[in-house]
N, CA, C and O atoms as a Maestro MAE file, in Angstrom:
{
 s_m_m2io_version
 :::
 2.0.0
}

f_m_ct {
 s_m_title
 :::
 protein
 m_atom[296] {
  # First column is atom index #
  i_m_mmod_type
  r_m_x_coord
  r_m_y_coord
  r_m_z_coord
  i_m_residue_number
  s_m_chain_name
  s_m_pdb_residue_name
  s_m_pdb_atom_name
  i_m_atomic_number
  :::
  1 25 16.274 0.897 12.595 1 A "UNK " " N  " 7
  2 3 15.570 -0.316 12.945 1 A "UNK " " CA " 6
  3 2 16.184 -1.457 12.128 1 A "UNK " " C  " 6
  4 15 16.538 -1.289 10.961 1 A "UNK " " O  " 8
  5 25 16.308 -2.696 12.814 2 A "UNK " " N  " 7
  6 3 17.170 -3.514 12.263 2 A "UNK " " CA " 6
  7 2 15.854 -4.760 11.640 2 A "UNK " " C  " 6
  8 15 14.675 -4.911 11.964 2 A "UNK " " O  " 8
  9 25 16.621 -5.385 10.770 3 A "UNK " " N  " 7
  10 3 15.466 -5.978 9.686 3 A "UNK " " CA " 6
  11 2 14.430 -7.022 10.713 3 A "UNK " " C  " 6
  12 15 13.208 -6.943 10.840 3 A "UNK " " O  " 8
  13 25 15.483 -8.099 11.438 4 A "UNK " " N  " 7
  14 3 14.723 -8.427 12.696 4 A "UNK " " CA " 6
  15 2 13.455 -7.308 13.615 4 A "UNK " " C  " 6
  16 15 12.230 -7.406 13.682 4 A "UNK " " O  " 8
  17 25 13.964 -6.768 13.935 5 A "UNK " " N  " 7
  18 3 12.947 -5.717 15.163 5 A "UNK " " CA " 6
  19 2 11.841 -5.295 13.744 5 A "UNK " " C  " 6
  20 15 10.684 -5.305 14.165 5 A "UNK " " O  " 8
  21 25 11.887 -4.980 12.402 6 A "UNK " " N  " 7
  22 3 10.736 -4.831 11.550 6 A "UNK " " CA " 6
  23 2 9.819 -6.067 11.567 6 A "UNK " " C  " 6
  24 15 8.686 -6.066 12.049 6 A "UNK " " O  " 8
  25 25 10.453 -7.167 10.965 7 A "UNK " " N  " 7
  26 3 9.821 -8.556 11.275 7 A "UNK " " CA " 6
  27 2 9.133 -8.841 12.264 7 A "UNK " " C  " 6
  28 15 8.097 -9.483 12.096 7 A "UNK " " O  " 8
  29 25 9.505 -8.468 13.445 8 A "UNK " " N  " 7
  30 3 8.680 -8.685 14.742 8 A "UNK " " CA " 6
  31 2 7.206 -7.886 15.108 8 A "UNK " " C  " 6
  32 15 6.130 -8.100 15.668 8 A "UNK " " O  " 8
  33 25 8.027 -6.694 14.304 9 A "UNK " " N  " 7
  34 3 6.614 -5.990 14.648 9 A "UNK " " CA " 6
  35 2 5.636 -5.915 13.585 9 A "UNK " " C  " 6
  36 15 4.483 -5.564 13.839 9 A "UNK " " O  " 8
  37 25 5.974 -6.191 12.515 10 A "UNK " " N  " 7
  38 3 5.251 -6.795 11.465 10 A "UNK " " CA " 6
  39 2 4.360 -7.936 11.347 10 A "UNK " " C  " 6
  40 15 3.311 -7.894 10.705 10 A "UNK " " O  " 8
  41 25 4.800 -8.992 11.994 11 A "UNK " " N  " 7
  42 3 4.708 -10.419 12.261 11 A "UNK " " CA " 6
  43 2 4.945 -11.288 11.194 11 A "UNK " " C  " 6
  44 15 4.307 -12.047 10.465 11 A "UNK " " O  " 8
  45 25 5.946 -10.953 11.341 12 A "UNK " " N  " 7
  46 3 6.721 -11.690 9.667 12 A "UNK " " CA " 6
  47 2 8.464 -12.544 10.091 12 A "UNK " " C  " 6
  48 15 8.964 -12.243 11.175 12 A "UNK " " O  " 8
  49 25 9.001 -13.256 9.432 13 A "UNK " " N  " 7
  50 3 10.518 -13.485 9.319 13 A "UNK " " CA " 6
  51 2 11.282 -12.657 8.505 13 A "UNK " " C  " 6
  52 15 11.082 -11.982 7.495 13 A "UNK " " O  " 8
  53 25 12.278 -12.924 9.289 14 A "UNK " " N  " 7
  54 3 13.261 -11.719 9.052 14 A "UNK " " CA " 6
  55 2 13.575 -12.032 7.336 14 A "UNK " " C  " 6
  56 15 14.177 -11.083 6.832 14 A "UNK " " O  " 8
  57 25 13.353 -12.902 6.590 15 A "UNK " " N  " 7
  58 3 13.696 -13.086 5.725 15 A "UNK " " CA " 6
  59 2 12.432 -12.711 4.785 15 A "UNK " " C  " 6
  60 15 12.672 -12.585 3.585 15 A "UNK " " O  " 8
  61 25 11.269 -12.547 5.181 16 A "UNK " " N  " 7
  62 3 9.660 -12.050 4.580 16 A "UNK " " CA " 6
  63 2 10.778 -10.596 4.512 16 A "UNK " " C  " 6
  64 15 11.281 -10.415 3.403 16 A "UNK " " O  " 8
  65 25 11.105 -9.756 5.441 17 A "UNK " " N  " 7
  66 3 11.530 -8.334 5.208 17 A "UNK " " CA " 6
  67 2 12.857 -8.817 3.614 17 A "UNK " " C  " 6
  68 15 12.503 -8.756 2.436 17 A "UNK " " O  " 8
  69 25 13.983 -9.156 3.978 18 A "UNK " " N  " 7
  70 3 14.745 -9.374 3.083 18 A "UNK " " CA " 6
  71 2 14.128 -9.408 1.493 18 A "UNK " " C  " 6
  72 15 14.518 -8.731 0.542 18 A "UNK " " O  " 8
  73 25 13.328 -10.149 1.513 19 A "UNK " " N  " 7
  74 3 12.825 -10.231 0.181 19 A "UNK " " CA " 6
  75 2 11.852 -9.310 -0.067 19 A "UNK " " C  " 6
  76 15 11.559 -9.256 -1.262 19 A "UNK " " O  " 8
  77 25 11.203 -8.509 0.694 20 A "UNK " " N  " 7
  78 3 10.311 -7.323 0.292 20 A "UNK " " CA " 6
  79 2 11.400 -6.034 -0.103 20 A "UNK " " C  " 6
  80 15 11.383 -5.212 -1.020 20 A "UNK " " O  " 8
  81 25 12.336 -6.266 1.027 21 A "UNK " " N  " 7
  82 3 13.638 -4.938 0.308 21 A "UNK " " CA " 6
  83 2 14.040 -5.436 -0.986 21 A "UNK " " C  " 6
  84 15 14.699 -4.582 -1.580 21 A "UNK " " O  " 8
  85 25 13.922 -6.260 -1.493 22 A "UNK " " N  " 7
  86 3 14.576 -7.115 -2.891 22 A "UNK " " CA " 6
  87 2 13.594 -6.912 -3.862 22 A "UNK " " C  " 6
  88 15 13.874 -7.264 -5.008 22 A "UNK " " O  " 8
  89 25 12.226 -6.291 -3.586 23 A "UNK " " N  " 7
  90 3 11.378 -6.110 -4.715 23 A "UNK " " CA " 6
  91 2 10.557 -7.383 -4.539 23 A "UNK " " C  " 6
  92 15 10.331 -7.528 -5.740 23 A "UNK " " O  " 8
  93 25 10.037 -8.250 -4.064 24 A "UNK " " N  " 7
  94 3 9.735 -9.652 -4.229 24 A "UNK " " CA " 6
  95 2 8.201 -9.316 -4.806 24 A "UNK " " C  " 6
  96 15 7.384 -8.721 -4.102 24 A "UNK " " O  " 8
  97 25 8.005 -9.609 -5.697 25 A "UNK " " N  " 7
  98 3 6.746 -9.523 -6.151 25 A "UNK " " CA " 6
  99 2 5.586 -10.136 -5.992 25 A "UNK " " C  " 6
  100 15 4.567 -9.924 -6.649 25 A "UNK " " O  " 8
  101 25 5.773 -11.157 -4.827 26 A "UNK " " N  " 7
  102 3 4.764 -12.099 -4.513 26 A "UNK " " CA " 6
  103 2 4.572 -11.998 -3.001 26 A "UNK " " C  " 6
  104 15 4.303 -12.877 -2.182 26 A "UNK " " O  " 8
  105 25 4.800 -10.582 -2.840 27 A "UNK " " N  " 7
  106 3 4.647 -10.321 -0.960 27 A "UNK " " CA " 6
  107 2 3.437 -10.420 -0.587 27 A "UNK " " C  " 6
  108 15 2.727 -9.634 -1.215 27 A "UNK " " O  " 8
  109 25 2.861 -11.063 0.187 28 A "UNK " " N  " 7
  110 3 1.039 -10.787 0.555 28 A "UNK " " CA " 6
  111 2 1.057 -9.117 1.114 28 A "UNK " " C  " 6
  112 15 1.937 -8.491 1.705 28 A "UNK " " O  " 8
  113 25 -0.144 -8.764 0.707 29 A "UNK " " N  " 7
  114 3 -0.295 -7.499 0.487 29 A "UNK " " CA " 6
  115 2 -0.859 -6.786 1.657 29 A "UNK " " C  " 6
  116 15 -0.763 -5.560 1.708 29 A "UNK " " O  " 8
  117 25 -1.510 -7.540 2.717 30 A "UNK " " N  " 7
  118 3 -1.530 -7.054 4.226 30 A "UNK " " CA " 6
  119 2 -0.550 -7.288 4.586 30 A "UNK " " C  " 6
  120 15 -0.491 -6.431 5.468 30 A "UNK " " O  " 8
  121 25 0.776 -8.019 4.664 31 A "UNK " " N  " 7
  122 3 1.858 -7.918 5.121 31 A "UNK " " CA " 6
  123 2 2.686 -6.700 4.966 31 A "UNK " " C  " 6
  124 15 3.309 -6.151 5.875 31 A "UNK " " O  " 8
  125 25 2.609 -6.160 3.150 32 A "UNK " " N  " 7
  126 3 3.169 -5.052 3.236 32 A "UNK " " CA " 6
  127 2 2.045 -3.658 3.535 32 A "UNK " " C  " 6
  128 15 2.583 -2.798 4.232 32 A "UNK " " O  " 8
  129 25 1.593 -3.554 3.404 33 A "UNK " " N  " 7
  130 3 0.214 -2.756 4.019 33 A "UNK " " CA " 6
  131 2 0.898 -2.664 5.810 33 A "UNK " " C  " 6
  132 15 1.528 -1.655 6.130 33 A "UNK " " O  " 8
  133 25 0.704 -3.670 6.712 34 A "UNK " " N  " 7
  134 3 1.122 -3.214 8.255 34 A "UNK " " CA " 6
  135 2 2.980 -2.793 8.244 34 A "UNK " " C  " 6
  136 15 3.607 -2.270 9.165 34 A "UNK " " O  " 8
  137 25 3.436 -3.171 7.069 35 A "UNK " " N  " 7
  138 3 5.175 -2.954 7.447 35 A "UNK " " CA " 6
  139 2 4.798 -1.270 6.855 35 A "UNK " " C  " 6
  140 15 5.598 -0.462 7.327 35 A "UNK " " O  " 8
  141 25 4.168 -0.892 6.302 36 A "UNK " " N  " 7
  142 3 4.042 0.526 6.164 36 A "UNK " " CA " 6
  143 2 3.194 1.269 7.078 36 A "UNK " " C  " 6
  144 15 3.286 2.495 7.147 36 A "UNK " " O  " 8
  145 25 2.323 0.565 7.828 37 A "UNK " " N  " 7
  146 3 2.038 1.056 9.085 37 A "UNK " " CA " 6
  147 2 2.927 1.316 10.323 37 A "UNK " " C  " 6
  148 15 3.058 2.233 11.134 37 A "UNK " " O  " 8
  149 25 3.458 0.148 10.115 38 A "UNK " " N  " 7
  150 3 4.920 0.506 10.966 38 A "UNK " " CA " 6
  151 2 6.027 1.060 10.876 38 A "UNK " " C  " 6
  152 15 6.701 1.255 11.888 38 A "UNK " " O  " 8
  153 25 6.375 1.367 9.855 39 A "UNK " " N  " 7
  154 3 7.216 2.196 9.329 39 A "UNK " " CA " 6
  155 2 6.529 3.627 9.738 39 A "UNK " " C  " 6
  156 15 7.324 4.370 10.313 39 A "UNK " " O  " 8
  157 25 5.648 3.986 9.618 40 A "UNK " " N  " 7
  158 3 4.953 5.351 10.204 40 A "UNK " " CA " 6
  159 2 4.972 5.916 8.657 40 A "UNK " " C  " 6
  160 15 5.211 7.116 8.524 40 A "UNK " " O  " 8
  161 25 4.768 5.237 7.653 41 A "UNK " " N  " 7
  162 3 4.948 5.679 5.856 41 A "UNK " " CA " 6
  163 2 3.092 6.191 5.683 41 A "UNK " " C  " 6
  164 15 2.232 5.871 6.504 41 A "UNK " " O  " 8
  165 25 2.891 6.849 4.691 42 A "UNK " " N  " 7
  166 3 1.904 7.681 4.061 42 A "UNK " " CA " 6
  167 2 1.428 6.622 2.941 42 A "UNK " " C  " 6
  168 15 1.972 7.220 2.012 42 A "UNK " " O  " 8
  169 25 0.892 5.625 2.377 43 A "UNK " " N  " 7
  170 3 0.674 5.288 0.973 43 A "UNK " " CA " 6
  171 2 -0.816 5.952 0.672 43 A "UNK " " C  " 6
  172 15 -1.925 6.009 1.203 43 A "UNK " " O  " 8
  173 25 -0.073 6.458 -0.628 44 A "UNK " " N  " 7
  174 3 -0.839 7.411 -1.405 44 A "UNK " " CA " 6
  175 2 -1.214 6.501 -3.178 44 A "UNK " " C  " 6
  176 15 -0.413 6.193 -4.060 44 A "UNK " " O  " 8
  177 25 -2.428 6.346 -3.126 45 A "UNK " " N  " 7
  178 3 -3.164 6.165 -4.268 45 A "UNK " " CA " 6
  179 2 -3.228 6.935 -5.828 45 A "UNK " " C  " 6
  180 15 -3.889 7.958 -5.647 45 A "UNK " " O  " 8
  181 25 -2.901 6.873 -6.966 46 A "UNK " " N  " 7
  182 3 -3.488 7.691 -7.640 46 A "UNK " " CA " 6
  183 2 -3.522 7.412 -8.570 46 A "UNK " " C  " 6
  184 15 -2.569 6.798 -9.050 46 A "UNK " " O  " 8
  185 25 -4.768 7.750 -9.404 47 A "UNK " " N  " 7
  186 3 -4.992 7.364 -10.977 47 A "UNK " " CA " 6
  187 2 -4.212 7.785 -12.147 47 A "UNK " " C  " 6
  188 15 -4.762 8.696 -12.765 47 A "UNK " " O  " 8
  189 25 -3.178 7.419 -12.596 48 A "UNK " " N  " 7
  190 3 -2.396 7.933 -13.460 48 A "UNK " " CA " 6
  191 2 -3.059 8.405 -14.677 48 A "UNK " " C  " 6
  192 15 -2.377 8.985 -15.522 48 A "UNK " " O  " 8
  193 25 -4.789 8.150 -14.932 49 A "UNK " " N  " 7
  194 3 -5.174 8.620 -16.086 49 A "UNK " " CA " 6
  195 2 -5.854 9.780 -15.696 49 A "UNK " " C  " 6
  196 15 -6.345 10.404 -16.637 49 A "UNK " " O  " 8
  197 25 -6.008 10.208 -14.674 50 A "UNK " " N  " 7
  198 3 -6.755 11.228 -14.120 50 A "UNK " " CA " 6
  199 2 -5.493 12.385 -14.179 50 A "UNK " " C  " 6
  200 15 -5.562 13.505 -14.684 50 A "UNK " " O  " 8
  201 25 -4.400 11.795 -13.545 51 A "UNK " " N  " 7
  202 3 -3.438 13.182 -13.685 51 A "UNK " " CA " 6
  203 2 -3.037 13.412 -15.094 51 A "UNK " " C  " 6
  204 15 -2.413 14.436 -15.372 51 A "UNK " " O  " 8
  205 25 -3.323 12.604 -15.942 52 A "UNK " " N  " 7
  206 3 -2.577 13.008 -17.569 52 A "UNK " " CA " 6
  207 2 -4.012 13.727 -18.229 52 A "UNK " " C  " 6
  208 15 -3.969 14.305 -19.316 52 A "UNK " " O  " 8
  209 25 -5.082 13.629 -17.550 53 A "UNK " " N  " 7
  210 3 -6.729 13.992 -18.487 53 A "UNK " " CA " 6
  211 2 -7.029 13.322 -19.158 53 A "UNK " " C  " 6
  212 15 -7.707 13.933 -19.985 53 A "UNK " " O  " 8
  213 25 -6.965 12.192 -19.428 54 A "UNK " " N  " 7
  214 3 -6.881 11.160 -20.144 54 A "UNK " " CA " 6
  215 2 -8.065 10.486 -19.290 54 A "UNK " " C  " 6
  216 15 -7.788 10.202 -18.125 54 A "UNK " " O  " 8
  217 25 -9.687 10.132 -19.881 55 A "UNK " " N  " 7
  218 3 -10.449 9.618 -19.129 55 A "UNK " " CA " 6
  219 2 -10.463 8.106 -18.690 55 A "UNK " " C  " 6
  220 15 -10.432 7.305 -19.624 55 A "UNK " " O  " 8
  221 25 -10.505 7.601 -17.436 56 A "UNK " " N  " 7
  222 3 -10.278 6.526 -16.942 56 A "UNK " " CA " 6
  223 2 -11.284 5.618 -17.339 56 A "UNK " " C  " 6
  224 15 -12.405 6.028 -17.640 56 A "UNK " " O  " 8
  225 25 -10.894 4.060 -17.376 57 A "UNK " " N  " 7
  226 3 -12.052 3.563 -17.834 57 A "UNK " " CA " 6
  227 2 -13.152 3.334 -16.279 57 A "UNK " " C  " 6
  228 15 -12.634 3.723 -15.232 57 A "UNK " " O  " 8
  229 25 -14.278 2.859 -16.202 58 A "UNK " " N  " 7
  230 3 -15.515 2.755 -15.434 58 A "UNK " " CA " 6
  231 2 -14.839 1.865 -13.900 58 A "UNK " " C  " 6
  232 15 -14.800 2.214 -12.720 58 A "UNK " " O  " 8
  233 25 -14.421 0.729 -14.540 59 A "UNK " " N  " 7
  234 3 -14.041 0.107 -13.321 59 A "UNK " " CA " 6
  235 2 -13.013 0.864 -12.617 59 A "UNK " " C  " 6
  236 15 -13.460 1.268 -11.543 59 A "UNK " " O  " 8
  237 25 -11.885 1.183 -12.807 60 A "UNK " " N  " 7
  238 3 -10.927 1.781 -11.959 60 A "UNK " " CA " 6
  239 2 -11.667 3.118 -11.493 60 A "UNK " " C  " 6
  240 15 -11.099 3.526 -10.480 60 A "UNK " " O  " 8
  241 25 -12.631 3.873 -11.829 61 A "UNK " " N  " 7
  242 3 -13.462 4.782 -11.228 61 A "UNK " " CA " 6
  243 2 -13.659 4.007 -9.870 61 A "UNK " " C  " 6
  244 15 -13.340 4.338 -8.729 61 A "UNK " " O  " 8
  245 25 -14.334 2.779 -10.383 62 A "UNK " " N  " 7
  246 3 -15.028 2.667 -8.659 62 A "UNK " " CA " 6
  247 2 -14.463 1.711 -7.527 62 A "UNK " " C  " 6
  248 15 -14.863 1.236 -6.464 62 A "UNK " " O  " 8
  249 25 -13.221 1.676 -8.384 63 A "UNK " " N  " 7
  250 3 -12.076 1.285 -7.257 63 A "UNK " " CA " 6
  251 2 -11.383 2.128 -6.319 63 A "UNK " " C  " 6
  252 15 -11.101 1.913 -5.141 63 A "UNK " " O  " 8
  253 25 -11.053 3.607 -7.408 64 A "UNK " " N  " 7
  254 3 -10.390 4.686 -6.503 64 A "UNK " " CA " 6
  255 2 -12.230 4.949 -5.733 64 A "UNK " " C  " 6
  256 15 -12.142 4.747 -4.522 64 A "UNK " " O  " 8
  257 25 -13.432 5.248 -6.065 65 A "UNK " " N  " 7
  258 3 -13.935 5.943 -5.360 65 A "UNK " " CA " 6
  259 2 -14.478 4.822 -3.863 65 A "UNK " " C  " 6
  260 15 -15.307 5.205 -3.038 65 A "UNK " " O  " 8
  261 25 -14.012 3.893 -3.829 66 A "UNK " " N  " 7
  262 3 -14.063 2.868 -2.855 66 A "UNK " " CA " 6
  263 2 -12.852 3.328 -1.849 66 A "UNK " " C  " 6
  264 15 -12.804 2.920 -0.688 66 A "UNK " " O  " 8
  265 25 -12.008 4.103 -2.337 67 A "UNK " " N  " 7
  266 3 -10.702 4.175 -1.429 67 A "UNK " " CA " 6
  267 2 -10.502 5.542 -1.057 67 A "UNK " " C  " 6
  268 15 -9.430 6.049 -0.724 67 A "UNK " " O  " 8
  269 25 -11.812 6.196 -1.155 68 A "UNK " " N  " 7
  270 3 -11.947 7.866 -0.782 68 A "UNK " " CA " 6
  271 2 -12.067 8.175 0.183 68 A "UNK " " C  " 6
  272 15 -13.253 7.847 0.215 68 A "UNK " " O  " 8
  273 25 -11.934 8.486 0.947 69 A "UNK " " N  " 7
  274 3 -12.788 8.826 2.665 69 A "UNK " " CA " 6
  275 2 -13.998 9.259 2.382 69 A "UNK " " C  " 6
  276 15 -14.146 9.954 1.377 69 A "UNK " " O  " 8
  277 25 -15.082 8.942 3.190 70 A "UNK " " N  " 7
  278 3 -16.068 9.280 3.233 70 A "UNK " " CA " 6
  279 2 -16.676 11.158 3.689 70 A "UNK " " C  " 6
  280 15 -16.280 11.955 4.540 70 A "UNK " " O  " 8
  281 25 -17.405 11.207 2.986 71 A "UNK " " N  " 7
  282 3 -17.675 12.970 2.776 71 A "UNK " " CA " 6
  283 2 -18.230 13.357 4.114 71 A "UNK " " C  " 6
  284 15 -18.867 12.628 4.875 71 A "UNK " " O  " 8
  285 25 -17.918 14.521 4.276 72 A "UNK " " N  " 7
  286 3 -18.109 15.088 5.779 72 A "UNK " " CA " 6
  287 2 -19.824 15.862 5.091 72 A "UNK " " C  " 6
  288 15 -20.411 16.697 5.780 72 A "UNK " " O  " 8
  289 25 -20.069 15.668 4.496 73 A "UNK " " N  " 7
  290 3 -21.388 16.331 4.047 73 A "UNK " " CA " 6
  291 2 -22.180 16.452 4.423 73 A "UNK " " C  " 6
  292 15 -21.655 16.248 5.518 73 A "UNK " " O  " 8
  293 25 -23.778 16.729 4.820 74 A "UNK " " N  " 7
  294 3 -24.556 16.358 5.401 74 A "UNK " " CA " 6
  295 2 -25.871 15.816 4.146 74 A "UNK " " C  " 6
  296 15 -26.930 15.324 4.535 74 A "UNK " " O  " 8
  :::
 }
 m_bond[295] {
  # First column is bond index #
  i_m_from
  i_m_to
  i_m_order
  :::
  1 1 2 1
  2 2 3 1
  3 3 4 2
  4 3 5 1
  5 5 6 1
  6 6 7 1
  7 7 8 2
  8 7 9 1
  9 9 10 1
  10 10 11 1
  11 11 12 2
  12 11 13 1
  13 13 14 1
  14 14 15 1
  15 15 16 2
  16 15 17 1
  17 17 18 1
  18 18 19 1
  19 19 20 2
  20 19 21 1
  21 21 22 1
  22 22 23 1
  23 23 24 2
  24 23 25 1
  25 25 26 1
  26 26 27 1
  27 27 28 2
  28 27 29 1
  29 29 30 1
  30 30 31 1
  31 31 32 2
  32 31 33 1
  33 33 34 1
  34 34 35 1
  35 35 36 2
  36 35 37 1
  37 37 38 1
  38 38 39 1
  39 39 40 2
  40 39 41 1
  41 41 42 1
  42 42 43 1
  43 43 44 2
  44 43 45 1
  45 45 46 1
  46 46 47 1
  47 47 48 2
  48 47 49 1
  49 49 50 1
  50 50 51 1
  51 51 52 2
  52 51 53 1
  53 53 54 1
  54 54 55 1
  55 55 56 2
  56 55 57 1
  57 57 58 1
  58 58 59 1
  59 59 60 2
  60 59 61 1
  61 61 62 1
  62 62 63 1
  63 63 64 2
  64 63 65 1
  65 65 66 1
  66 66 67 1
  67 67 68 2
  68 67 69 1
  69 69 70 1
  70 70 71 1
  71 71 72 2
  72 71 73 1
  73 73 74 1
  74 74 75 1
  75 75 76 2
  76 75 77 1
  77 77 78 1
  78 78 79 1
  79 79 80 2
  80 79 81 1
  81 81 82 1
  82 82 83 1
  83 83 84 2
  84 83 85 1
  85 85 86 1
  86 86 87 1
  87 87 88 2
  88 87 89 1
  89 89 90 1
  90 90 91 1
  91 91 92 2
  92 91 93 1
  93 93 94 1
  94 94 95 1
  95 95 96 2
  96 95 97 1
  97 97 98 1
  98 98 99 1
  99 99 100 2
  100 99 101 1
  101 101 102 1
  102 102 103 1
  103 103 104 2
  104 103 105 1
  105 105 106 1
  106 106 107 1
  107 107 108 2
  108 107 109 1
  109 109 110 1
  110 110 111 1
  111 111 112 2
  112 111 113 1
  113 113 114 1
  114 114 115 1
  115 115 116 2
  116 115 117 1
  117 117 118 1
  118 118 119 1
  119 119 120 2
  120 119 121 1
  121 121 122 1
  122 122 123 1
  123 123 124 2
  124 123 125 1
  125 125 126 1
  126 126 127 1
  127 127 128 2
  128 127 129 1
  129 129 130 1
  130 130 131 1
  131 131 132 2
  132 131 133 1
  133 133 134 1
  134 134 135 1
  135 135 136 2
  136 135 137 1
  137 137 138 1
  138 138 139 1
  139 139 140 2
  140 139 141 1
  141 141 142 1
  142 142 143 1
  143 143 144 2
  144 143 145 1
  145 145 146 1
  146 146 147 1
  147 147 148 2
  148 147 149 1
  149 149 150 1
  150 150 151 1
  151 151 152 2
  152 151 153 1
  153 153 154 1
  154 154 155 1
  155 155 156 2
  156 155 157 1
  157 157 158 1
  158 158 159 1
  159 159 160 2
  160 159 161 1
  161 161 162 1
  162 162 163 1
  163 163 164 2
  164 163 165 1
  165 165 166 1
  166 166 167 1
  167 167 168 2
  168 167 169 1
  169 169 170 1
  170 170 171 1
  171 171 172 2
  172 171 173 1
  173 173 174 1
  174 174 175 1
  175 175 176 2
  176 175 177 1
  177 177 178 1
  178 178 179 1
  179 179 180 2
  180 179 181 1
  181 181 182 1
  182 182 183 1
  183 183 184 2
  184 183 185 1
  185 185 186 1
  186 186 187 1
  187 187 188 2
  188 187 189 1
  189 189 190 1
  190 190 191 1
  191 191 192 2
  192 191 193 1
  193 193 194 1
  194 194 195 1
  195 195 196 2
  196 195 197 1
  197 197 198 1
  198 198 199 1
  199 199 200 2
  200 199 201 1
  201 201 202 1
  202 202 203 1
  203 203 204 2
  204 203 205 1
  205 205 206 1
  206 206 207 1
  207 207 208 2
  208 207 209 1
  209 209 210 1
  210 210 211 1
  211 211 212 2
  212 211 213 1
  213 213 214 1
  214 214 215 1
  215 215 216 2
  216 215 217 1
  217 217 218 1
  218 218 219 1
  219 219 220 2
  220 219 221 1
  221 221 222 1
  222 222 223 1
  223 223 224 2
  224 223 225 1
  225 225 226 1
  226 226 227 1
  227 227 228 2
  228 227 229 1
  229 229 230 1
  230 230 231 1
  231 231 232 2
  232 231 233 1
  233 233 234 1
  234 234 235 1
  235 235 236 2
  236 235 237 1
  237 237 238 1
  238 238 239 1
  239 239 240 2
  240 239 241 1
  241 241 242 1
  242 242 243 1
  243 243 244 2
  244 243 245 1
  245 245 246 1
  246 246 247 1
  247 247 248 2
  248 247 249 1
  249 249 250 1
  250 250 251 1
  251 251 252 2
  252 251 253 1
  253 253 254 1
  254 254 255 1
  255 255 256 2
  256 255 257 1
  257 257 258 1
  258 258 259 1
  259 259 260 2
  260 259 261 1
  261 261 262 1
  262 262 263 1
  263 263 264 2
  264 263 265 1
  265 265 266 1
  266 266 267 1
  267 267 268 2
  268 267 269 1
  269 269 270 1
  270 270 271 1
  271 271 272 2
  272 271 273 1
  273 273 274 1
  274 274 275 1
  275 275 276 2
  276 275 277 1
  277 277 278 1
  278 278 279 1
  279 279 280 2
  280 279 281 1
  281 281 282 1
  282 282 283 1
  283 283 284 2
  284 283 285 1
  285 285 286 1
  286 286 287 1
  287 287 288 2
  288 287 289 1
  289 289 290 1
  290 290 291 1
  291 291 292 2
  292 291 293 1
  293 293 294 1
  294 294 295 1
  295 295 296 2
  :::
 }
}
């Protein structure tokens, strides 16, 4: 896929892609959010203090548990 045909289906300029391949650190973040929808990409979440055991502080708790899927439970 050529950087144009991403842009398009993104709804972005071809030059919004250029500078996201460049690292651009000031990309709006639904922009890159749908270019990874379109890309057909996986983004995966994870608490880096949770995988070391290292207890997380309170707020980032209820940020990841905001981004959980909801429980099939009854």
């Amino acid at each position: 896929m050529s950087q144009l045909q991403l842009a398009n289906l993104v709804g972005v300029g071809r030059k919004w892609v250029v500078l996201l391949e460049k690292g651009n650190p000031t990309a709006e973040m639904s922009s890159v959010l749908k270019t990874i929808q379109v890309l057909g990409l996986e983004l995966r979440l994870q608490d880096p203090m949770r995988s070391t055991g290292v207890a997380s502080p309170s707020r980032l708790d209820a940020v990841f548990d905001q981004l959980k899927p909801p429980s099939n439970k009854p």
